[in-house]
DOMAR-306986 format. One line per 2 residues: number of its first residue (from 1); for each residue x, y, z negated of C-alpha. Coordinates in steps of 0.1 Angstrom, whole numbers, plus 5000, padded with zeros to 4 digits. Example, Ala and Ser with C-alpha at 12.3 -4.5 7.8 and 13.67 -1.06 7.14 Angstrom:
1 = 5123 4955 4922; 5137 4989 4929
END
This chain:
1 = 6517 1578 1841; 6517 1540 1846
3 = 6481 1526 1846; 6470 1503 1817
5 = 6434 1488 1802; 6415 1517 1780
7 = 6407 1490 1758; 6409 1450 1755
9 = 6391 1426 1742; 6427 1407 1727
11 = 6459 1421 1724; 6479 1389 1740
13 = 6477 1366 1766; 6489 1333 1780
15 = 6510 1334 1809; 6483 1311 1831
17 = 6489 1297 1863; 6487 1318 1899
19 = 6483 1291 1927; 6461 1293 1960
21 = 6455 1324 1977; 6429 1354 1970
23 = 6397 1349 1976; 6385 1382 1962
25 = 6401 1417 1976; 6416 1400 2005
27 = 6401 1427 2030; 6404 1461 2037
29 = 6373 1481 2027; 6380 1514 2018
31 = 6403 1530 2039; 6417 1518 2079
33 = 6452 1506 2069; 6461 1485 2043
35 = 6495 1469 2022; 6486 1428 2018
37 = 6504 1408 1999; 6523 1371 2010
39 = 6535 1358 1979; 6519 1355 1943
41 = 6535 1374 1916; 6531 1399 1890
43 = 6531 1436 1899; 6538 1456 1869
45 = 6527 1490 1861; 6559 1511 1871
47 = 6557 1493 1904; 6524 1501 1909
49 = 6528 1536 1900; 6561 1540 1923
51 = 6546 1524 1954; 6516 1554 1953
53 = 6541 1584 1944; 6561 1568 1974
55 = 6528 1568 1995; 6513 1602 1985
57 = 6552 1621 1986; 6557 1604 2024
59 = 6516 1616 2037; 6521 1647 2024
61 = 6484 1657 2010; 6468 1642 2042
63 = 6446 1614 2043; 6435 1592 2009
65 = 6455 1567 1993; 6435 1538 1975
67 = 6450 1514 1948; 6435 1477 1949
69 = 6447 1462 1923; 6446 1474 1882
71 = 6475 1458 1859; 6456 1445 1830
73 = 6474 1415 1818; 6497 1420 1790
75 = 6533 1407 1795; 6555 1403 1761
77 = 6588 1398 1758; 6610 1395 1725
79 = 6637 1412 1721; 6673 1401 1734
81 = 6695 1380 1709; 6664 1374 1693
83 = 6660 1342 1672; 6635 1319 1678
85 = 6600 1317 1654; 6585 1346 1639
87 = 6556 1343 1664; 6548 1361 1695
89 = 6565 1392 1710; 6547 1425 1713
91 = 6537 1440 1750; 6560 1449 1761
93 = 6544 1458 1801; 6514 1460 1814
95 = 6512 1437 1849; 6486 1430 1879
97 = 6481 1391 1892; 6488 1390 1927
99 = 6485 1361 1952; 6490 1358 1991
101 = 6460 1379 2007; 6452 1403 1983
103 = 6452 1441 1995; 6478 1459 1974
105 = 6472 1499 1988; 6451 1511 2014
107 = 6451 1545 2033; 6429 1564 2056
109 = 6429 1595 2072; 6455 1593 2089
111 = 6476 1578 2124; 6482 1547 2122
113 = 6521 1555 2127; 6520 1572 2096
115 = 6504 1551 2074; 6527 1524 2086
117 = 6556 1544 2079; 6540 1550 2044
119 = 6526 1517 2036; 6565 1506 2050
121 = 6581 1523 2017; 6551 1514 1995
123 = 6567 1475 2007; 6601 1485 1995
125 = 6588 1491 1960; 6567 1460 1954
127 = 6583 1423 1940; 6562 1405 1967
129 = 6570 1402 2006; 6538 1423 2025
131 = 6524 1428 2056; 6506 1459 2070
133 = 6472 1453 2085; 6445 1470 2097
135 = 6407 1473 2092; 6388 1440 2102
137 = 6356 1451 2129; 6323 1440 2119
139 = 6302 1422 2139
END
């Protein structure tokens, strides 16, 4: 089932503005591998939910997949041949904010081969270009 907000504060949002790049979940720090994003966009719900059921059918029940990233803006959208006025559409998905640098998926427990494989079909399923990457070493 696609992931959505329990609860919220207001039913609608403004679209905003997405420029720069993450500054905030731009690291991998709960698994070895990780899915990071190059462009900015909005990941909806389905796509969310397809990348880890693409991830989870591909590992097999080996190793842990974690998602980074929770879609909590509301998108509306009226519906088509639609006249203008009559205020704001209803939801219509629910969508993630994503901008270059920000860790998408990460996986652990398993070779690095696989989880590139797996994080390599997770990257067919997402709107944004992505790049695989590993786990930073601390100093």
């Amino acid at each position: 089932m696609p992931r959505m907000p329990k609860r919220i504060k207001f039913r609608k949002q403004m679209r905003g503005k997405m420029k720069g790049n993450a500054t905030r979940g731009n690291y991998v720090s709960f698994g070895e591998y990780g899915l990071q994003s190059l462009d900015t966009h909005w990941v909806s719900a389905r796509q969310i939910e397809a990348g880890r059921i693409a991830a989870q059918h591909y590992l097999r029940r080996q190793g842990k997949v974690v998602i980074r990233i929770f879609p909590d803006k509301p998108i509306s959208k009226k519906p088509l041949e639609t006249r203008m006025g009559k205020g704001k559409a209803d939801t219509d998905f629910w969508a993630a904010r994503v901008k270059p640098g920000t860790i998408l998926f990460e996986i652990s427990g398993v070779p690095e081969d696989m989880a590139k494989q797996a994080m390599a079909r997770v990257a067919h399923k997402m709107p944004v270009r992505c790049r695989f990457v590993g786990r930073r070493l601390s100093v």
